[in-house]
C-alpha positions in Angstrom: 81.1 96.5 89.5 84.5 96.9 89.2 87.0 98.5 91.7 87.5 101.3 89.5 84.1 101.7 89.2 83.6 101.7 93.4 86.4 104.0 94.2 84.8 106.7 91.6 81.8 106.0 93.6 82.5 106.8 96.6 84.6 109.2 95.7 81.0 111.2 94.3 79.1 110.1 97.2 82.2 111.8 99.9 82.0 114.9 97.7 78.0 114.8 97.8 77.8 114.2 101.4 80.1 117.6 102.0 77.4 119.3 99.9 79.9 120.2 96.8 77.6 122.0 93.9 79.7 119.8 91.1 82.1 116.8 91.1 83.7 114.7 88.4 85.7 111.8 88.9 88.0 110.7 85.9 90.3 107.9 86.2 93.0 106.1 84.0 94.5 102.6 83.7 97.6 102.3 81.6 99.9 99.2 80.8 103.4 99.1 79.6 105.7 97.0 78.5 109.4 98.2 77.6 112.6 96.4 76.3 115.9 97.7 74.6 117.5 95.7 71.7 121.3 96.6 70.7 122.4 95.5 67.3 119.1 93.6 67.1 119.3 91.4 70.4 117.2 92.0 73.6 119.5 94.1 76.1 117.4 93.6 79.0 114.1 91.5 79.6 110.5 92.8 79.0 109.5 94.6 81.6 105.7 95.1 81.4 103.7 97.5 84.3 100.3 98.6 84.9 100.0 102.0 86.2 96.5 103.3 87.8 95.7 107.1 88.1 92.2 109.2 89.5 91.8 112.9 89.2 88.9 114.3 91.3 87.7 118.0 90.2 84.5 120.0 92.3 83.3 123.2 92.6 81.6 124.5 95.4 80.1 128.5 96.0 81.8 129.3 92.3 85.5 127.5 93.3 87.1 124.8 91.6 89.3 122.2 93.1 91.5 119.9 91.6 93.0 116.8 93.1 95.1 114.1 91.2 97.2 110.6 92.1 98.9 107.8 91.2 100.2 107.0 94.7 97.7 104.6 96.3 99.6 104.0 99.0 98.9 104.1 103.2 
């Protein structure tokens, strides 16, 4: 399982274990790379990034929440 795949899960689970009615999990990987050429020659070097993303949405007693981040940081 991947670690994409284990944070979604326990994601679910911490939603199920606070008795939400619904949750969804929907996460997004993304990867970059950029460079700028002027009059056909490399300005700057290839920069190349991975960016990672979750969005957690539930509803509970007829209320939706929404949560979203990129920031994985502690």
């Amino acid at each position: 399982m991947t670690d994409i795949q284990e944070l979604a899960n326990t994601l679910l689970k911490q939603a199920k274990s606070l008795g939400v009615d619904y949750a969804d999990i929907r996460t997004n990987l993304t990867n970059s790379t950029s460079f700028a050429l002027h009059n056909n020659k490399f300005e700057t070097p290839l920069i190349a990034g991975e960016n990672f993303g979750v969005g957690v949405r539930v509803i509970h007693k007829g209320k939706l929440g929404f949560y979203s981040t990129n920031d994985f940081s502690l």
